[in-house]
GUSEBA-433681 format. One record per residue (C-alpha): residue number from 1; z, x, y. Coordinates in nm, 4 decimals. Last residue first. Layout:
! GUSEBA-433681
NODE   num         pz         px         py
NODE   NUM          Z          X          Y
...
***
This chain:
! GUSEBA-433681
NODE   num         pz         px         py
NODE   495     3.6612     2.9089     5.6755
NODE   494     4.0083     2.8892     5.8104
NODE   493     4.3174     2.8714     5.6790
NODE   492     4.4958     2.6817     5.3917
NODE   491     4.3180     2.4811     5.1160
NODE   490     4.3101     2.7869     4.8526
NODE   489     4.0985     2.9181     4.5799
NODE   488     3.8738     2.5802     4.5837
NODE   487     3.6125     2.6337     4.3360
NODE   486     3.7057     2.4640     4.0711
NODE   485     3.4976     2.4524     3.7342
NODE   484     3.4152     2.8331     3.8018
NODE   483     3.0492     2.9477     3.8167
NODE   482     2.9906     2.9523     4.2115
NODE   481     3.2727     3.2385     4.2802
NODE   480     3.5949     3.1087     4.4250
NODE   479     3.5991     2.9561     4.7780
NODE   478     3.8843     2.9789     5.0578
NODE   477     3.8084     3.3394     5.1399
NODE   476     3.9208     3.3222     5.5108
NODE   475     4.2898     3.3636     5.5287
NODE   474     4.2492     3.6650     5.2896
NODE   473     4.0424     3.8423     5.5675
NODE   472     3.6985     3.9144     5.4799
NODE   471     3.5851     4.1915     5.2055
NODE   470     3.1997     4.2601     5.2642
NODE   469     2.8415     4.2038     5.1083
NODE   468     3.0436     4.0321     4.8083
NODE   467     3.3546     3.8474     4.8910
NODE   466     3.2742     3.7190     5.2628
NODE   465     2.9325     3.6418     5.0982
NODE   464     3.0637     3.2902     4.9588
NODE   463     3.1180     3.1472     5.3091
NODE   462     2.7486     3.2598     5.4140
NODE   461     2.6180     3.0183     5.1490
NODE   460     2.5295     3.1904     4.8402
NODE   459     2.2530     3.1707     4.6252
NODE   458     2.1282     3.5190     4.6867
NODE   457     2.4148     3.7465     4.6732
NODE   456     2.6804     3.6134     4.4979
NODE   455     2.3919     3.4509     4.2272
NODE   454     2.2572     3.7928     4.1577
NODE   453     2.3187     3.8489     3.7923
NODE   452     2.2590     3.4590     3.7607
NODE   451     2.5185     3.3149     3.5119
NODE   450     2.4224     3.2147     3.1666
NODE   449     2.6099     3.5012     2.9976
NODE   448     2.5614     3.7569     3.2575
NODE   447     2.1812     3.7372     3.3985
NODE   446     1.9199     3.9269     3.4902
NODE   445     1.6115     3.8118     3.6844
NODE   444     1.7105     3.9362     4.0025
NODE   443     1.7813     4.2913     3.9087
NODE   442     1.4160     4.2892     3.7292
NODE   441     1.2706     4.1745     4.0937
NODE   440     1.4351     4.4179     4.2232
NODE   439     1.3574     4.7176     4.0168
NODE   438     1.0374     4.6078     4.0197
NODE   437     1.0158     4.5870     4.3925
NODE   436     1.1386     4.9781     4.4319
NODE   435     0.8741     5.0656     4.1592
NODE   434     0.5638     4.9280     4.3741
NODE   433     0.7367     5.0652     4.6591
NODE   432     0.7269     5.4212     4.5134
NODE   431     0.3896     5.4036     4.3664
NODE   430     0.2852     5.3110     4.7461
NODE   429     0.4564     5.5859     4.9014
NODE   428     0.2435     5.8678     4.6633
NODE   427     0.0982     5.7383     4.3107
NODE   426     0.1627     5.9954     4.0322
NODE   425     0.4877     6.1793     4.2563
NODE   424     0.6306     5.8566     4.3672
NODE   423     0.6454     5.6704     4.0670
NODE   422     0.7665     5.9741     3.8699
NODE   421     1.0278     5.9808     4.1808
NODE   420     1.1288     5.6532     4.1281
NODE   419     1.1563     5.6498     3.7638
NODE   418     1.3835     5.9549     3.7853
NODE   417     1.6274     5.8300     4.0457
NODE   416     1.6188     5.4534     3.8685
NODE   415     1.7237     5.6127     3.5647
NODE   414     2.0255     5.8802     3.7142
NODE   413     2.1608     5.5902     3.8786
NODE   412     2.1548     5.3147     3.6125
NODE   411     2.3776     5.5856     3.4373
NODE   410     2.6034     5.5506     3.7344
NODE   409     2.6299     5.2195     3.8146
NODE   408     2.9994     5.1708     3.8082
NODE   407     3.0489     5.5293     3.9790
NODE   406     2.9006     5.3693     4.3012
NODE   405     3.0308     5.6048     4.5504
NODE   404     2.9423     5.9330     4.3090
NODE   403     2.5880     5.8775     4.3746
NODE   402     2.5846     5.9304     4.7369
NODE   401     2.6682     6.3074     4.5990
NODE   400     2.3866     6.2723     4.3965
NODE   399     2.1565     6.1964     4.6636
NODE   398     2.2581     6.4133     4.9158
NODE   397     2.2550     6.7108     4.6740
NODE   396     1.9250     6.6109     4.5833
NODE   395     1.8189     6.6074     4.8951
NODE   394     1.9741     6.9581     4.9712
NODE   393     1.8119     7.1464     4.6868
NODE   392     1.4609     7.0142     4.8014
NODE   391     1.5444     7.1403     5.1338
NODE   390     1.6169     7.5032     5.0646
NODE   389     1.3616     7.5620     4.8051
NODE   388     1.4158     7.6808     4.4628
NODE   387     1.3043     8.0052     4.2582
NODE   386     1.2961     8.1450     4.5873
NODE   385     1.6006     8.4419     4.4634
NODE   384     1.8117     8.3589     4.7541
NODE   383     1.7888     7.9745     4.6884
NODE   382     1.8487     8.0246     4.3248
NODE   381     2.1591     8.2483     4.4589
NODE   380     2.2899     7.9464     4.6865
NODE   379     2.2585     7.7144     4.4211
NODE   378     2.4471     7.9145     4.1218
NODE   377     2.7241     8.0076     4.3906
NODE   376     2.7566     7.7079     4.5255
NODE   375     2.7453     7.4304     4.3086
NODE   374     2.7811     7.5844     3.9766
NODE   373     3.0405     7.8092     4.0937
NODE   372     3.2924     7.5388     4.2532
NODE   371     3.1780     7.2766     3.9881
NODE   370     3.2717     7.5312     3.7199
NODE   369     3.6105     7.6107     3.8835
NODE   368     3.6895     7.1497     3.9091
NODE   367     3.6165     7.1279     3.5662
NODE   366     3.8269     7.4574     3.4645
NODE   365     4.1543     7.3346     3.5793
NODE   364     4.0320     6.9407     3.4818
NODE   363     3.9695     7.0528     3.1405
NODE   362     3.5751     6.9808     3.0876
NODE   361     3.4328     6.7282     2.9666
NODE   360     3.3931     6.6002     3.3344
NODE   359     3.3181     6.9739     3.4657
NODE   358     2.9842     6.9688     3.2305
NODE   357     2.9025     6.5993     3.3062
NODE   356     2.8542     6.6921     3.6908
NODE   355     2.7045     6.9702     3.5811
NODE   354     2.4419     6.8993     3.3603
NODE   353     2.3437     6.6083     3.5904
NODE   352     2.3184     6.8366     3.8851
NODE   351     2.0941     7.1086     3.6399
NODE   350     1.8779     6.7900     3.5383
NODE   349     1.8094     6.6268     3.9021
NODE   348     1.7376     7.0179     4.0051
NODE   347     1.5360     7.0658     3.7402
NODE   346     1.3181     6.6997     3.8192
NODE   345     1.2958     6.7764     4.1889
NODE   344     1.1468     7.1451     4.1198
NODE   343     0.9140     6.9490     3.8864
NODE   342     0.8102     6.6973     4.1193
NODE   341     0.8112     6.9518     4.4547
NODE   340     0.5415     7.1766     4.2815
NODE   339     0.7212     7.5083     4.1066
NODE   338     0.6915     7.8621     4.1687
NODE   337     0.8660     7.8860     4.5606
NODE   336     0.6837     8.1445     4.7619
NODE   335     0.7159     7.9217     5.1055
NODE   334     0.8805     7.6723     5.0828
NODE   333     1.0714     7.7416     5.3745
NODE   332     0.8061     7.7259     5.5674
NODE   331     0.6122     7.4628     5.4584
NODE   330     0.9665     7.2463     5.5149
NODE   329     1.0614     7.3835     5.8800
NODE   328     0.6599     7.2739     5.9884
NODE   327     0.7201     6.9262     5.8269
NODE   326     1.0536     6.9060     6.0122
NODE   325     0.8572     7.0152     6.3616
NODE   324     0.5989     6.8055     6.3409
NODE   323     0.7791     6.4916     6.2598
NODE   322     0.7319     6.3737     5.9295
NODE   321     0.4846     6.0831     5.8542
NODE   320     0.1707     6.3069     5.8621
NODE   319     0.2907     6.5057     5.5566
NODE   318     0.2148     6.1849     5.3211
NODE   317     0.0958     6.3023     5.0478
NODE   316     0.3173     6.6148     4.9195
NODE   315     0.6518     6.6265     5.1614
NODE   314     0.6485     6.2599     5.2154
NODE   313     0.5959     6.1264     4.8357
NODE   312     0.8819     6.3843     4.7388
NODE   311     1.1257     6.2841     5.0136
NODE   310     1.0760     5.9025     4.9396
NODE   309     1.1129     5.9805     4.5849
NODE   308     1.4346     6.2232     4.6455
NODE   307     1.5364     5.9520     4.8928
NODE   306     1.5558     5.6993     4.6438
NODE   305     1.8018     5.6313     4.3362
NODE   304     2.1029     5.8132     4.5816
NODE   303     2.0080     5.6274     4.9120
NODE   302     1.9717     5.3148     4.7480
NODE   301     2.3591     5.3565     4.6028
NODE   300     2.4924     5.5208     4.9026
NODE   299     2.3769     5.2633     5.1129
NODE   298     2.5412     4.9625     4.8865
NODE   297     2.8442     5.1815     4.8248
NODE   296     2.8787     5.2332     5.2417
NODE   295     2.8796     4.8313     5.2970
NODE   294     3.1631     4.8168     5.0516
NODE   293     3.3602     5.0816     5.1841
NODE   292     3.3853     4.9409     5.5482
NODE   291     3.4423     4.6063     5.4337
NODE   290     3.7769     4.8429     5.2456
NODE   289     3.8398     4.9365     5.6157
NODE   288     3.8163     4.5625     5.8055
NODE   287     3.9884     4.3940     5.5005
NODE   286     4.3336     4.6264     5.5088
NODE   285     4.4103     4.7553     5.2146
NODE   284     4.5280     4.5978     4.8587
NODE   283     4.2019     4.4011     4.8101
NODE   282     3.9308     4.6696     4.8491
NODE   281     4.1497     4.8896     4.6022
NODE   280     4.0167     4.7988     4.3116
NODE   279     3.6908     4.8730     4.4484
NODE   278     3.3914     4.6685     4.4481
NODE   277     2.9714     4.7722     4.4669
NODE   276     2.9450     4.7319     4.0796
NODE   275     3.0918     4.3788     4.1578
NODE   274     2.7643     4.2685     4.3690
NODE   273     2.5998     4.2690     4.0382
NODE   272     2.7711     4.0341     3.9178
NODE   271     2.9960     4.0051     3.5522
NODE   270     3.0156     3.7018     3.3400
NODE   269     3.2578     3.8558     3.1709
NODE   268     3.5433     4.0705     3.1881
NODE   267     3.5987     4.3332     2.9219
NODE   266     3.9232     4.4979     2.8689
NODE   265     3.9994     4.8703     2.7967
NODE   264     4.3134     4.9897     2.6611
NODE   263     4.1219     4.9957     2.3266
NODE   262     4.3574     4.9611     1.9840
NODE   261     4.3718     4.5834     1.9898
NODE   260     4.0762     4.4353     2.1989
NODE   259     4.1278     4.2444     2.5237
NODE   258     3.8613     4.0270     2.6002
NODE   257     3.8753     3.8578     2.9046
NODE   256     3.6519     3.5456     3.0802
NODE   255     3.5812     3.4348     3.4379
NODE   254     3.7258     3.1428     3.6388
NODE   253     3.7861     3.3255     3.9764
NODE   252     4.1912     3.3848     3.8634
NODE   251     4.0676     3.4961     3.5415
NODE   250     3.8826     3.8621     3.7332
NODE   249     4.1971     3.8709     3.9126
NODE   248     4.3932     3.8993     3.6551
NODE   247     4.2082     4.1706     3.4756
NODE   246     4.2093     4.3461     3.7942
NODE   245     4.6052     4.3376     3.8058
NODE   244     4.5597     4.4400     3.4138
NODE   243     4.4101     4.7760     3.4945
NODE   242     4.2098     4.9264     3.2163
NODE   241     3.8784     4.7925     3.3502
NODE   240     3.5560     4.6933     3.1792
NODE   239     3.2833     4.4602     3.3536
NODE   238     2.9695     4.2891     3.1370
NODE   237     2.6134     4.3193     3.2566
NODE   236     2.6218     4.6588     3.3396
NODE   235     2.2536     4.7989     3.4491
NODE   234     2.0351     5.0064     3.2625
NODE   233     1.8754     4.7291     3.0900
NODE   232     1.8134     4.7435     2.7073
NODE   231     2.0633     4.4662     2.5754
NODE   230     2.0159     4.1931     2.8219
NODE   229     2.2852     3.9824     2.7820
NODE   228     2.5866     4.1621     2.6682
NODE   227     2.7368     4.0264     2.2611
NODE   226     2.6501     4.3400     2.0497
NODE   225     2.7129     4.6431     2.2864
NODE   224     2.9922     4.4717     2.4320
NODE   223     3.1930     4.4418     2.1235
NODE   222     3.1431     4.8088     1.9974
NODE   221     3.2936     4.8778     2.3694
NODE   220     3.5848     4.7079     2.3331
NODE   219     3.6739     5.0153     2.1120
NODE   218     3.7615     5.0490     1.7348
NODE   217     3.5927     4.7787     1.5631
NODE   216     3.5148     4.8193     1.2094
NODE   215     3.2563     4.7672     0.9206
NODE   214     3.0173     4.5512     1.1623
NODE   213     2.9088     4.1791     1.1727
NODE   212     2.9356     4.0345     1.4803
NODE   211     2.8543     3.6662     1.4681
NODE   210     3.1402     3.6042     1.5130
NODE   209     3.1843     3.7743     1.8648
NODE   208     2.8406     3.5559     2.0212
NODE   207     2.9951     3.2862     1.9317
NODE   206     3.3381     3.3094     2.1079
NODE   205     3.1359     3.3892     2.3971
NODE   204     2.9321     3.1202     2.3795
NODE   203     3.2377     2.8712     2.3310
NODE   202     3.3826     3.0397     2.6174
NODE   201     3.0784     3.0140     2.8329
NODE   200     3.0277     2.6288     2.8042
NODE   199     3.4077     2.6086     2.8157
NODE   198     3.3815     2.7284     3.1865
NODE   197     3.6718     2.8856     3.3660
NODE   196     3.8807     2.7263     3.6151
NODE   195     4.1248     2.4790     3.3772
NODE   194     4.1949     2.6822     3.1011
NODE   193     4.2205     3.0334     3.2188
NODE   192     4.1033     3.2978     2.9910
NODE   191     4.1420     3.5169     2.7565
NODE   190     3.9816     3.5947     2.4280
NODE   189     4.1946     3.8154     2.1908
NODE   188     4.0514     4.0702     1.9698
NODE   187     4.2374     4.1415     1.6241
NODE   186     4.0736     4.4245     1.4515
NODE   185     4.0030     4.3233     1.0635
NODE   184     3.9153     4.7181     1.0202
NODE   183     3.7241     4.7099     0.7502
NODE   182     3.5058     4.4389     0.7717
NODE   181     3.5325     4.4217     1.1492
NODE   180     3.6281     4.1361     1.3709
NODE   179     3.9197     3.8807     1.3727
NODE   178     3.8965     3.6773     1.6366
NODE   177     4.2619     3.5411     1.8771
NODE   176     4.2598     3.2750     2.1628
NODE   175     4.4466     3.3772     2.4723
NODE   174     4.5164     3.0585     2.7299
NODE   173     4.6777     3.1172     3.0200
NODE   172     4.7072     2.7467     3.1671
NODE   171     5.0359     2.7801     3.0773
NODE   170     5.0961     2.9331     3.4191
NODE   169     5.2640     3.2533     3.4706
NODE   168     4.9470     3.5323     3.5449
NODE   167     5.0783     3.8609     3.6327
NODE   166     5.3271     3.8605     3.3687
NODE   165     5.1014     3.7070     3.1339
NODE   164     4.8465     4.0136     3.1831
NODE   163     5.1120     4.2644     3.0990
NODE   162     5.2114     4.0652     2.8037
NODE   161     4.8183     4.0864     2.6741
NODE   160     4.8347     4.4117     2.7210
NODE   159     5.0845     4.4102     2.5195
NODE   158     4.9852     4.2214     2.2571
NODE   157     4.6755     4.4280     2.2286
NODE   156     4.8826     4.7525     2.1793
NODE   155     4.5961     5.0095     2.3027
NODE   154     4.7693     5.0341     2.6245
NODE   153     4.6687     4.8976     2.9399
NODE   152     4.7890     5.0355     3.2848
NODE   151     5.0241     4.9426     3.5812
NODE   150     5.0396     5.1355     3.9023
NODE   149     4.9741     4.7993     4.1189
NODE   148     4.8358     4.8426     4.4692
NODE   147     4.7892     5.1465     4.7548
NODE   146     4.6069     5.4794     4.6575
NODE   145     4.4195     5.3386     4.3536
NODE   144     4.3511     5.5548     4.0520
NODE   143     4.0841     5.3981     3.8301
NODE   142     3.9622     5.6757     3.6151
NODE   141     4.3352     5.8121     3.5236
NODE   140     4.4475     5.4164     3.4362
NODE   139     4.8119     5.4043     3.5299
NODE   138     5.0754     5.4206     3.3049
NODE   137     5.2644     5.1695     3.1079
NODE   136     5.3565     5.3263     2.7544
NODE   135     5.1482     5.5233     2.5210
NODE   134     5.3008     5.3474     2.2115
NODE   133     5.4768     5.3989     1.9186
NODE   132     5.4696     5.1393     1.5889
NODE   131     5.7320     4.9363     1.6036
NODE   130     5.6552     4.5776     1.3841
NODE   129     5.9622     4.3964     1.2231
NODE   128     5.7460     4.0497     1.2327
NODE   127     5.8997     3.9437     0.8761
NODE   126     5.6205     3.7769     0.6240
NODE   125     5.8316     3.5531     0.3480
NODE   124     5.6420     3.5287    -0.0021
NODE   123     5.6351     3.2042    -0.1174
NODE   122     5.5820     3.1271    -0.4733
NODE   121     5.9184     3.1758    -0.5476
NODE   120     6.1013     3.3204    -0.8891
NODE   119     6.1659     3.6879    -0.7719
NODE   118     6.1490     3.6985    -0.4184
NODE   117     5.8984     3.9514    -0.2138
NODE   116     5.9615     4.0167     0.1624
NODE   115     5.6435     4.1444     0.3125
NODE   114     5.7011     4.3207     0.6179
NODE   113     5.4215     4.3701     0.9427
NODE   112     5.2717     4.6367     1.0969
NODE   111     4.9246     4.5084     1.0542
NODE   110     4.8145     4.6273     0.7473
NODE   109     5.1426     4.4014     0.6112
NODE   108     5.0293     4.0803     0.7497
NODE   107     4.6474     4.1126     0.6643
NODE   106     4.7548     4.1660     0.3153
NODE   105     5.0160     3.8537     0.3663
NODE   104     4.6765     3.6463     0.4719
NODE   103     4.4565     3.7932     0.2216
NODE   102     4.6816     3.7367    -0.0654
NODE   101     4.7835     3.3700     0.0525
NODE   100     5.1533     3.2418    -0.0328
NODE    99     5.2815     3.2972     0.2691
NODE    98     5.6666     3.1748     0.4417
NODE    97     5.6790     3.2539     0.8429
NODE    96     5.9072     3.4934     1.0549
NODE    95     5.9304     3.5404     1.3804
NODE    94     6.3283     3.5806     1.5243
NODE    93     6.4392     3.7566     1.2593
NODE    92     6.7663     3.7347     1.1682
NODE    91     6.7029     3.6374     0.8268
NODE    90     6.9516     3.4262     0.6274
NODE    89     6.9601     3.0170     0.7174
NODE    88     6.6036     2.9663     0.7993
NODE    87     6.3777     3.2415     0.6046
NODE    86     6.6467     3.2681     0.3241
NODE    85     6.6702     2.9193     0.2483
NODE    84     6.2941     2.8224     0.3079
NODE    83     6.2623     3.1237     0.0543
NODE    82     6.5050     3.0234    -0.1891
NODE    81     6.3769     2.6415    -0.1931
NODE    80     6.6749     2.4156    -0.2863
NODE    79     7.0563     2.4678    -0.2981
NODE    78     7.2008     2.8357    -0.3025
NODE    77     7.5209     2.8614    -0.3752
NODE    76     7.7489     3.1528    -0.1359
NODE    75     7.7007     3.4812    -0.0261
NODE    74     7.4493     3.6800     0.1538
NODE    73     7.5430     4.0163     0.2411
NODE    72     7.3051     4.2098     0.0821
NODE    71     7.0171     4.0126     0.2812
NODE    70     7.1876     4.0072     0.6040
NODE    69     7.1628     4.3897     0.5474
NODE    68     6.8276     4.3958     0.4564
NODE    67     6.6673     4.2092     0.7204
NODE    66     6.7688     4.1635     1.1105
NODE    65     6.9709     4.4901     1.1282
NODE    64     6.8291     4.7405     0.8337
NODE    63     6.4246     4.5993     0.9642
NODE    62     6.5382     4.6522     1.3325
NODE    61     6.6754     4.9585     1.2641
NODE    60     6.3745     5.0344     1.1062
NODE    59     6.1095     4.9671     1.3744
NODE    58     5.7815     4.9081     1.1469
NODE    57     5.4135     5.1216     1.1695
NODE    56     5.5615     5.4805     1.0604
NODE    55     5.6318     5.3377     0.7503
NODE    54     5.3774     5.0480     0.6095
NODE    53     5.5701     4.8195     0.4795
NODE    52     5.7197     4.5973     0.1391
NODE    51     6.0515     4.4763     0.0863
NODE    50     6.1478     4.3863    -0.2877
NODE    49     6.3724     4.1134    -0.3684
NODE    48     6.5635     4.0622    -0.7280
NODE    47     6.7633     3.7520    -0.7251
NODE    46     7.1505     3.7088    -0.7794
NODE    45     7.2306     3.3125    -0.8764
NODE    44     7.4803     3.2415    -0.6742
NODE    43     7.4844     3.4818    -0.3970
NODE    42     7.3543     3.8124    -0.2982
NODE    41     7.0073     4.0185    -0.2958
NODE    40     6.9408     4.2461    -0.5156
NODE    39     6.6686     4.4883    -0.3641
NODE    38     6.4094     4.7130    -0.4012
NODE    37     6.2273     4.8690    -0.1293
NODE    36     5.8710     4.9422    -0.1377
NODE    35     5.6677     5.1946     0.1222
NODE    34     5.3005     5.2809     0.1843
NODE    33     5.2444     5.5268     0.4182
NODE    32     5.1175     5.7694     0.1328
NODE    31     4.8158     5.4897     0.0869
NODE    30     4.6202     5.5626    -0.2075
NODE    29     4.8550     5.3628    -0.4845
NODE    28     4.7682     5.0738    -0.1876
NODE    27     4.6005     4.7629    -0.4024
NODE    26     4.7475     4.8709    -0.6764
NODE    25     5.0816     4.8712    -0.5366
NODE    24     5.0132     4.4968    -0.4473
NODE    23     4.9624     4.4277    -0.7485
NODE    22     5.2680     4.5928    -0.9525
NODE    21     5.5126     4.4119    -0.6696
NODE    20     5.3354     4.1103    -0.7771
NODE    19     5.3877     4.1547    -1.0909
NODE    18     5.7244     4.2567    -1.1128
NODE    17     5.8164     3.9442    -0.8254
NODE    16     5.6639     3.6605    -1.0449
NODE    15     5.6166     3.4005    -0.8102
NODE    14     5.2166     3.4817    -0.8762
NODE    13     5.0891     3.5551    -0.5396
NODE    12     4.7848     3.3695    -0.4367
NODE    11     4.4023     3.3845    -0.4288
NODE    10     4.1362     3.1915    -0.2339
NODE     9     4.0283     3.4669    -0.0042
NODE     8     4.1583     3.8187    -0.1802
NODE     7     3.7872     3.9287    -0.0643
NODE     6     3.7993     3.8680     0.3097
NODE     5     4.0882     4.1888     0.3116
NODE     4     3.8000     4.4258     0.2532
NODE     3     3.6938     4.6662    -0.0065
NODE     2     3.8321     4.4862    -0.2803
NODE     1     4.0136     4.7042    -0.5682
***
């Protein structure tokens, strides 16, 4: 047998219903969930039918309702086609289509489809009768909001897809379907609005996903990792979110979906820096208090990949720069500690890490005990016991707590923090500044699928910052991002 559904390409079923029922039991003789039903169909003449599915993946009193009982019931001559008779003037079905192609009814029936088989034709009839259990509509656990939409993905694509439509009625919605993966054929649906976002970057995106060439898909994830724009950097260059209001959103300012079957996580692309510092929250409370926020994630995140260089380049080369009284506290206490200030930084980064990623693994009972006693306990007796000093211990506190406010850029995070302070440590304040302006000027020389990482932030006219430094008032956010094709988001209020 084939390995993958590409290779029936170019073949047919036979008419003959024996023989095709023999093939395509071939094909899944390994497949326990593989199911046949035989069946004699009624009127003038009586034709053998076989029904073929994969159990557990079909609704079956929809199959009993819409399909094999109108099919024993069926009376009367039959004039013409068979299958154009039974499809139009039998089934109750509401989506079915006539197949001929192997590949294209194998597809059909991997996919929670049924295959209706009629001796004589050479058209099979493919019945959507799918039912295949779900998670429901629930909200994402990593992207709780306290006021907005509860609603969740699923790893049904088409329903996530339905949840997105409801948000978005216009038949501008367009959602254009791949097939990627060998094995897996995984159906992954690029989304999009028609008129705002840019068929430059659609065609490129829908490029960049054929060319993908990988025995199965089974996260949005294996997408991303093939089709992002600078492959090696630390920092996102592609957004994923579970919550379809986002999703929205993201379409409404001309940028791009893809929603992969069996992942309740879309992507959104192009994606800006200035959205790692956004929460989905910012727009469903009041503008003053999420602005707030927003200004606090941009501190938080320099504050987290720098003060334990800054603190390290102080404390060992630059003691002048303190105050008299602060360097005098931190000789003192000090005092008897083992290790230099680099490598008691370096543990400390490590242990806080270890932790942190410890109590997320972690069920959330015992998570939140082993932060309690890793935290406190552990820290306070290392303290006790000299092995590490008192302030060292509390700047990396401060920085990774100021770490969990940007959880979008968290593994960019924990990089920058160590490159900084091995910058800082081999060449004192000036190692650090010489790494702080790379890390800008590699920021600003990113991009997202031909849009400038940074363009929100540094090609923008003080109108477009109201959506990225801060969150202004509704009535004042009358422009969409620069890369849409229209950037008027409403012509009320004022600027």
């Amino acid at each position: 047998m084939a390995e993958k559904i590409s290779d029936y390409a170019g073949r047919v079923i036979t008419g003959d219903k024996a023989a095709d029922a023999a093939f395509f039991k071939k094909i899944f003789e390994k497949d326990a969930s593989f199911r046949i039903k035989e069946l004699k169909i009624g009127g003038a003449p009586f034709s053998d039918c076989a029904l073929m599915f994969m159990d557990g993946m079909v609704d079956g009193g929809r199959l009993d309702d819409a399909v094999v009982r109108p099919l024993l019931l069926m009376k009367g001559e039959i004039s013409g086609d068979i299958a154009d008779h039974i499809e139009k003037r039998v089934l109750f079905s509401c989506d079915t289509k006539k197949e001929r192609r192997l590949d294209k009814i194998i597809e059909g029936i991997l996919y929670g489809e049924t295959l209706l088989l009629i001796d004589g034709s050479r058209d099979a009839i493919i019945i959507d009768a799918k039912g295949w259990r779900t998670r429901g509509i629930s909200e994402p656990d990593d992207e709780r909001v306290l006021q907005g939409p509860r609603e969740g993905f699923d790893e049904a694509a088409l329903l996530n897809l339905a949840l997105i439509r409801r948000k978005l009625q216009t038949p501008d919605f367009c959602a254009e379907m791949l097939r990627v993966g060998r094995r897996t054929s995984t159906k992954v649906f690029v989304c999009y609005l028609g008129s705002l976002a840019d068929g430059k970057t659609v065609a490129e995106i829908k490029r960049r996903i054929k060319k993908i060439d990988i025995d199965g898909i089974l996260d949005s994830n294996y997408i991303t990792e093939q089709i992002r724009d600078n492959k090696y950097s630390v920092f996102k260059t592609s957004g994923s979110t579970e919550r379809p209001d986002i999703v929205a959103a993201r379409l409404l300012e001309g940028r791009i979906a893809i929603v992969v079957d069996g992942t309740p996580a879309a992507v959104t692309v192009p994606y800006l820096f200035s959205e790692n510092f956004q929460s989905d929250e910012d727009y469903y409370i009041n503008f003053a208090v999420s602005s707030i926020g927003r200004l606090l994630r941009y501190l938080c995140f320099f504050l987290s990949v720098s003060v334990p260089a800054i603190f390290i380049s102080l404390s060992t080369y630059h003691t002048e720069l303190l105050p008299t009284t602060l360097a005098i506290a931190v000789a003192r206490l000090r005092g008897g500690v083992p290790f230099s200030p680099f490598a008691e930084c370096i543990i400390l980064i490590f242990v806080f890490e270890i932790l942190k990623e410890t109590g997320v693994r972690m069920p959330q009972s015992l998570g939140h005990a082993l932060s309690i006693v890793g935290g406190l306990v552990v820290g306070e007796a290392a303290v006790e016991a000299r092995i590490i000093s008192t302030p060292m211990l509390i700047i990396i506190a401060l920085s990774g707590i100021a770490g969990l406010m940007v959880p979008r850029l968290k593994g960019a995070v924990f990089y920058l923090r160590i490159f900084l302070v091995f910058m800082a440590a081999f060449f004192d304040i000036y190692g650090f500044l010489v790494g702080l302006s790379v890390i800008v000027v590699r920021i600003i020389s990113m991009s997202s699928f031909g849009v400038d990482y940074t363009v929100s932030l540094r090609k923008a006219g003080f109108s477009d910052l109201k959506d990225s430094l801060w969150r202004a008032d509704w009535r004042r956010m009358i422009r969409r991002p620069l890369f849409n094709r229209n950037s008027i988001r409403q012509t009320e209020g004022k600027k």
